[in-house]
C-alpha positions in Angstrom: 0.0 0.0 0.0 1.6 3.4 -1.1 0.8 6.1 1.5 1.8 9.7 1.0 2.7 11.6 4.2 2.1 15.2 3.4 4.2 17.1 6.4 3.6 20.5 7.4 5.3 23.2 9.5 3.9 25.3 11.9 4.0 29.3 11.0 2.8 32.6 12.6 0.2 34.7 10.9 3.3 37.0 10.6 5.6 34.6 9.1 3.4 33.7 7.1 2.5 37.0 5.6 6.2 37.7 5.4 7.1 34.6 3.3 4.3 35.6 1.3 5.2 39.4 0.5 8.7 38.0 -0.2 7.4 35.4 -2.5 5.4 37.9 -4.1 8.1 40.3 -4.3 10.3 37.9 -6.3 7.7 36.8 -8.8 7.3 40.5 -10.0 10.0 42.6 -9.3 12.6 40.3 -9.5 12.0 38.6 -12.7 11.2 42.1 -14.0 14.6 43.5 -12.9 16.2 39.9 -14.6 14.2 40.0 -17.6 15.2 43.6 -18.1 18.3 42.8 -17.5 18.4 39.7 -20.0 17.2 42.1 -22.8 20.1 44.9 -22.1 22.6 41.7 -22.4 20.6 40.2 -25.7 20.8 43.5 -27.2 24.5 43.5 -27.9 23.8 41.1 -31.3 24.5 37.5 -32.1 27.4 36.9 -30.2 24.9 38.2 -26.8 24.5 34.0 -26.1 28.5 34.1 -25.3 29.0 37.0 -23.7 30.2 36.7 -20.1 27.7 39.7 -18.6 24.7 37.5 -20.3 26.0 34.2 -18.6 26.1 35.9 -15.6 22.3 37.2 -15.7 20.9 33.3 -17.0 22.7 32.3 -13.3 20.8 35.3 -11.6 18.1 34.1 -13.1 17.7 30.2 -12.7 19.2 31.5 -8.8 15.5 33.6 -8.7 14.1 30.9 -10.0 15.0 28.0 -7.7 14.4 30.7 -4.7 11.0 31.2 -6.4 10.5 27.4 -6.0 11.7 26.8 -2.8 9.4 29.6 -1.2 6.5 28.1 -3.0 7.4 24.1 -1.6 7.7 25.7 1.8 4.6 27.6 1.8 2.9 25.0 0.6 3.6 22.6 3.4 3.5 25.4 5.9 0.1 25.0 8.8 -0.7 28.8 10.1 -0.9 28.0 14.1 -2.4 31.2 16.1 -1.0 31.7 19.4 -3.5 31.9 22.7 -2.4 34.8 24.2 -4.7 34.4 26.9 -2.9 31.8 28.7 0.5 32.1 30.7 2.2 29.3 28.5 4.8 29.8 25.6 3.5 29.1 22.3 4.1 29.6 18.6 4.3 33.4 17.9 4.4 34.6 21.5 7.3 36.8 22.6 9.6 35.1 25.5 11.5 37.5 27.7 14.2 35.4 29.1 17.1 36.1 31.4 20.2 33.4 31.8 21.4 32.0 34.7 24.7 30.8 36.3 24.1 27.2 37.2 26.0 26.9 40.0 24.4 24.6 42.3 20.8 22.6 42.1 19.7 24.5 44.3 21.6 28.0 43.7 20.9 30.2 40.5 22.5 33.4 39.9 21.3 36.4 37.3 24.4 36.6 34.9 23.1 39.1 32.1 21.3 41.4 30.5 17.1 40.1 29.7 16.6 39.2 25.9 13.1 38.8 24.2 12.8 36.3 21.5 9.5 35.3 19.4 9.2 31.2 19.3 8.5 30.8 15.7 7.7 27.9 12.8 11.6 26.9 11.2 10.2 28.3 8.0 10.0 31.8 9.5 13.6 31.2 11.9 15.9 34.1 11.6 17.7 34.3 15.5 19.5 37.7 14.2 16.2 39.3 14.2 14.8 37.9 17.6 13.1 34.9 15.8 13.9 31.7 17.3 12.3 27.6 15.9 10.3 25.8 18.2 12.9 23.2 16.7 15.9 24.6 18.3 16.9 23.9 21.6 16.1 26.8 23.5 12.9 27.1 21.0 11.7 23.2 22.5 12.6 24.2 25.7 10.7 27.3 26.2 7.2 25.2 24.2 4.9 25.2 26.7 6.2 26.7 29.6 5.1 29.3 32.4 6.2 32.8 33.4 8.8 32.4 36.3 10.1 28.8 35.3 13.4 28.0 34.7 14.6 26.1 31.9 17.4 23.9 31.6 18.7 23.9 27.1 21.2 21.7 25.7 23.0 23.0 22.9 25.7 22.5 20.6 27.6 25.0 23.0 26.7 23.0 26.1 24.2 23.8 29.3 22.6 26.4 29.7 19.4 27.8 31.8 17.5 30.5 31.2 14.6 32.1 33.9 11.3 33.5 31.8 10.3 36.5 32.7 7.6 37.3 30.5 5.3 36.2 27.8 3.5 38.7 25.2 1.9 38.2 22.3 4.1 38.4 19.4 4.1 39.0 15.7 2.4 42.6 15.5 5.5 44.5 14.5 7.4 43.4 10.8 10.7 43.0 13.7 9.9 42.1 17.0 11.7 44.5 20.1 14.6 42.2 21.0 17.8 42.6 22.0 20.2 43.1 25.2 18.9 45.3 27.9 
């Protein structure tokens, strides 16, 4: 019996709508901007095919072309989730204020920096630079479903670590969430 498993991944409304713009974006201005360009570079005469500057602009575009296809696989497989922001639990597109800790005993943690705020977001949407974190990383699977005021313990490629929450808002209203040291 031949079964197809269709995965999805989870996404924020935001994510979502951001993937979508950026798809959008390529399929019209990008191709315009290529084809453009691919008419400037044919325009030299019969030898245009050989020419090194319309080599260059066939990569750009197959390059916008496979991005165009990628976004459109990943989208399609993508399952909007909506967080509930009326609960005190961490969940997909809720901001997580979070403050590590010096594990120093079991019993004994100390404050050792600055708070950071992070949105818990679907992979497709992941960009940690920007304050976006996957529910598939480590710290992302360790905040899932957790309170305001617990502490969570996250084992990463860089080793143990804990982190205290110290908040939980609803995320995803601004194009870049606040986040950084404070």
């Amino acid at each position: 019996m031949n079964e197809t498993r269709t995965t999805t991944t989870p996404i924020t409304p935001a994510g979502m709508a951001r993937l979508s713009d950026q798809l959008d974006h390529l399929r019209t201005t990008g191709r315009a901007v290529v084809a453009e360009r691919l008419r400037r570079a044919f325009s030299i005469g019969a030898e245009a095919a050989l020419s090194p500057e319309y080599q260059e602009v066939r990569d750009e575009q197959a390059l916008l072309e496979w991005r165009i296809s990628e976004l459109e696989r990943r989208l399609a497989s993508a399952r909007v989730e909506h967080p509930n922001n009326d609960d005190d639990i961490v969940d997909l597109g809720e901001l997580v204020r979070v403050r590590e800790l010096a594990c120093r005993s079991v019993v004994d943690d100390i404050d050792i920096g600055s708070f950071v705020e992070y949105e818990v977001v679907g992979p497709l949407e992941a960009d940690p630079l920007a304050g976006r974190i996957s529910v598939a990383s480590p710290l992302g699977q360790a905040l899932l479903g957790r309170r305001d005021g617990e502490t969570v313990d996250v084992a990463a490629p860089g080793g143990m670590f804990r982190f205290r929450i110290l908040g939980i808002a609803p995320g995803g209203a601004a194009e870049e969430p606040p986040v950084g040291v404070r």
